[in-house]
C-alpha positions as CSV (number, residue, x, y, z in Angstrom):
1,X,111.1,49.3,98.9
2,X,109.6,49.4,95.4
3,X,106.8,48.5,93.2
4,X,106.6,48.8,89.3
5,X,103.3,47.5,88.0
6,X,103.3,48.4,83.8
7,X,100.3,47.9,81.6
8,X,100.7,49.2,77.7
9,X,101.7,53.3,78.0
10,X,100.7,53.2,82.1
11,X,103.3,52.8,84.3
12,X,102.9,53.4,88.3
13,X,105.7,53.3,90.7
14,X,105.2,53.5,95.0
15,X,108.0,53.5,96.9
16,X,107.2,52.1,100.5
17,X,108.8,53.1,104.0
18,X,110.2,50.2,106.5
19,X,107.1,49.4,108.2
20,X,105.1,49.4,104.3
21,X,103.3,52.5,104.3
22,X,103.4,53.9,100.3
23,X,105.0,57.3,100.5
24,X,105.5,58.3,97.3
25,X,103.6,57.4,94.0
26,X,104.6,57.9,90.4
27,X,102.3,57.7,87.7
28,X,103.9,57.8,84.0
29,X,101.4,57.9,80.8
30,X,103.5,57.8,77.5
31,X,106.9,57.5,79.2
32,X,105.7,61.6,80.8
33,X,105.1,61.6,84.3
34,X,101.6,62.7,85.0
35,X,101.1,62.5,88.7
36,X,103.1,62.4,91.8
37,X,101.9,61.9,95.4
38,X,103.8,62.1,98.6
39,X,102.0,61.2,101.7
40,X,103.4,62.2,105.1
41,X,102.8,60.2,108.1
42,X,103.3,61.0,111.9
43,X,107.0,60.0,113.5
44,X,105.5,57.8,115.5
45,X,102.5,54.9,114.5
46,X,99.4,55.9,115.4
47,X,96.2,54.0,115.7
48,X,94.7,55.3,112.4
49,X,98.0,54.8,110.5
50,X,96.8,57.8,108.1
51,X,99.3,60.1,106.7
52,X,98.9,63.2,108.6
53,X,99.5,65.2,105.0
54,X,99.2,64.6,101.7
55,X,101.1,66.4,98.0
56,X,99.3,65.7,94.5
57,X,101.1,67.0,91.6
58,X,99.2,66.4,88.2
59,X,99.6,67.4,84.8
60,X,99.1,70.8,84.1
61,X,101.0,71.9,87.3
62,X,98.4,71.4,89.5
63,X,99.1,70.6,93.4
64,X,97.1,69.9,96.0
65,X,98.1,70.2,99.8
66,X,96.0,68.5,102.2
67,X,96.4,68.4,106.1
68,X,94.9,66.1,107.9
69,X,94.2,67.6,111.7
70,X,92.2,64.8,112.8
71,X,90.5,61.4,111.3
72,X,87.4,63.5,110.6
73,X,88.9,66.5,109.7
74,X,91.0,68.2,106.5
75,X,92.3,71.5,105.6
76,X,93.0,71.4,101.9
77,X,94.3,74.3,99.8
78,X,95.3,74.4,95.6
79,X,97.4,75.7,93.6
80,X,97.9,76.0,90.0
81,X,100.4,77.4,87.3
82,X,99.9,77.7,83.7
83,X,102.6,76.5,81.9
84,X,103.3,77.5,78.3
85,X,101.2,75.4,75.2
86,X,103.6,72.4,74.4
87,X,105.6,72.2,77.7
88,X,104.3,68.9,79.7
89,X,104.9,68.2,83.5
């Protein structure tokens, strides 16, 4: 499933699985995407229905990874890239 919501220069798309968990998020600024999140969640449902990890790509070529081990409890590393002046995610 899919859901556009557009205000002006902001667009943000989620894409949903079957049971409606949001997956994947698209943020677009100026017609440029600016931020994309994927969120992973267990095969099977689970009684906190949290992903068990998370991707967040935003401008600049930034990306977070972060793990969730336990409802308490995150490993989270970053990473970054410079990207030449003028080039845009």
């Amino acid at each position: 499933m899919k859901h556009k919501k557009r205000g002006g220069e902001l667009q943000k798309i989620s894409y949903f699985d079957a049971t409606g968990r949001r997956v994947l998020a698209e943020r677009y600024e100026g017609g440029q995407l600016t931020r994309l999140e994927l969120r992973e969640y267990p095969a099977r449902r689970t009684q906190y229905g949290r992903p068990t990890a998370s991707w967040l790509l935003v401008r600049g070529d930034y990306l977070r990874h972060q793990f969730l081990s336990a409802p308490t409890h995150a490993t989270t590393h970053y990473y970054h890239r410079l990207r030449p002046a003028g080039e845009c995610l």
